[in-house]
N, C-alpha and C positions, 0 to 999 in steps of 0.2 A: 504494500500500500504506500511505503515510505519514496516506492523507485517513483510511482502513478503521480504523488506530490511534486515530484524533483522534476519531470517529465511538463506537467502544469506548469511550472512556473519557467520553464526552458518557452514553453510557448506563449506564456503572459507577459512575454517578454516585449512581444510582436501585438498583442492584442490588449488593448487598453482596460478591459472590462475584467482584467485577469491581473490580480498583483504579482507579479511574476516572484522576483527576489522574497518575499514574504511565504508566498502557496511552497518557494523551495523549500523554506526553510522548514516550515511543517514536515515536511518531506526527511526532513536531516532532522526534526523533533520523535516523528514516530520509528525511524531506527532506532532513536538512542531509547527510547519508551522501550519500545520491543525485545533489544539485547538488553536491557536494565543497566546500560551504563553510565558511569559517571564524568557526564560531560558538562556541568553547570555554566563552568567558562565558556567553555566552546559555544556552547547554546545562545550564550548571553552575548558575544559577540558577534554573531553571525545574523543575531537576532537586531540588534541594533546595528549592524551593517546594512541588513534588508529596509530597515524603516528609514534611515538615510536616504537608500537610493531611490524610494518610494515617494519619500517628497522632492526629492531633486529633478526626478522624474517630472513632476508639474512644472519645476523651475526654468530648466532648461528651455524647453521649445518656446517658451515666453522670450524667454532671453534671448534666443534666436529671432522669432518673431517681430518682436521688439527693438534689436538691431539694425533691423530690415527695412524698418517700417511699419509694421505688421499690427493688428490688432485681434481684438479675441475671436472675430469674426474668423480669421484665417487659422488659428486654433482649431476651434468648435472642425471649422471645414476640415480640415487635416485629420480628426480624429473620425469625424461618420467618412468619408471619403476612403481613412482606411477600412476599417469594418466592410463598405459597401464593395471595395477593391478585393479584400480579401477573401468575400462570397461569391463574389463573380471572378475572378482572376487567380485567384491560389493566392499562394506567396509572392509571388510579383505584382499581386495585387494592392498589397503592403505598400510596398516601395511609391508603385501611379497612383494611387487611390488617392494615400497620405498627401501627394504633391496636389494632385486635380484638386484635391478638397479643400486645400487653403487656398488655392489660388480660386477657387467661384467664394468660401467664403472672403475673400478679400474683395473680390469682386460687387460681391452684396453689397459691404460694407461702404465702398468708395467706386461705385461704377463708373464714374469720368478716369478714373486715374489706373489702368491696368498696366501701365509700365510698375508704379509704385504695389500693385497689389503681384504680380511677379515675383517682383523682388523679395516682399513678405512671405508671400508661397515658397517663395526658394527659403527663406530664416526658419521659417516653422519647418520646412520639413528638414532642415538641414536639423535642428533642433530635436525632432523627432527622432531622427537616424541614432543623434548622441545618444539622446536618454534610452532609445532600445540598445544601442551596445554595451552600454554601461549596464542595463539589468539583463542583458544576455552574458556579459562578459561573470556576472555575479553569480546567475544560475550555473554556469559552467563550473563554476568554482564551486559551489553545489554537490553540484553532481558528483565532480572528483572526488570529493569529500566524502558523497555516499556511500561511492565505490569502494573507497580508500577503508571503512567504517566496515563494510559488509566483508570483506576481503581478510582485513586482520582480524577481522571475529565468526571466521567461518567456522570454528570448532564449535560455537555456540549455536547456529548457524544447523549442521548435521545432525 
């Protein structure tokens, strides 16, 4: 159940409605439940590493956003844009979706100005890109973790 957590949060990485860094962590909480080990530390930092990256997550594509020109309109757009990319497209959907969506929300927002709402679509998604590698880059680290957790306690394990 502990890999199914680790697995979730590898793809809430990419999908907004999903805490990525955090659903891992659960993930690396019910191994260490399940072997009865003593990890409180470990716990505790990995645990406040996910809720770091959770919020930074909102911060960044503002910042992007915001550098750009951009306002929440191209946000908002960037985030259903990917959702809507990633139902109809797969995972490349991620990537177009996220872009198209800021730029009509930016659009919305300033429809005389689409040089300037571009620009915003390029901050936000650029923005976006960060904060999913940054909670991709986390769950990976996760994961390894899992492995690493499952692996030296295979005797308990059999």
């Amino acid at each position: 159940m502990g890999l199914v957590f680790i697995i979730l949060g590898i793809i809430g990485s990419f999908l907004p409605i999903i805490p990525g860094p955090i659903t891992g962590w659960v993930g690396l909480l019910i191994i260490h439940q399940t072997l009865e080990l003593d990890g409180i530390f470990f716990l505790t930092v990995t645990l406040v590493i996910s809720i770091l990256v959770y919020l930074i997550d909102y911060i960044i594509p503002a910042l992007g956003a915001k550098k750009f020109g951009g306002t929440k309109w191209g946000m908002w757009g960037s985030t259903i844009g990917l959702v809507i990319g990633l139902l109809f497209l797969g995972p490349l959907g991620v990537l177009i979706g996220a872009f198209f969506g800021a730029f009509l929300g930016e659009l919305i927002a300033k429809p005389e100005k689409s040089e300037t709402a571009l620009k915003a679509a390029l901050g936000a998604f650029i923005g976006f890109l960060s904060g999913a590698f940054l909670k991709f880059s986390v769950s990976l680290v996760f994961l390894y973790y899992y492995f690493k957790i499952v692996f030296g306690n295979l005797d308990q394990i059999t």
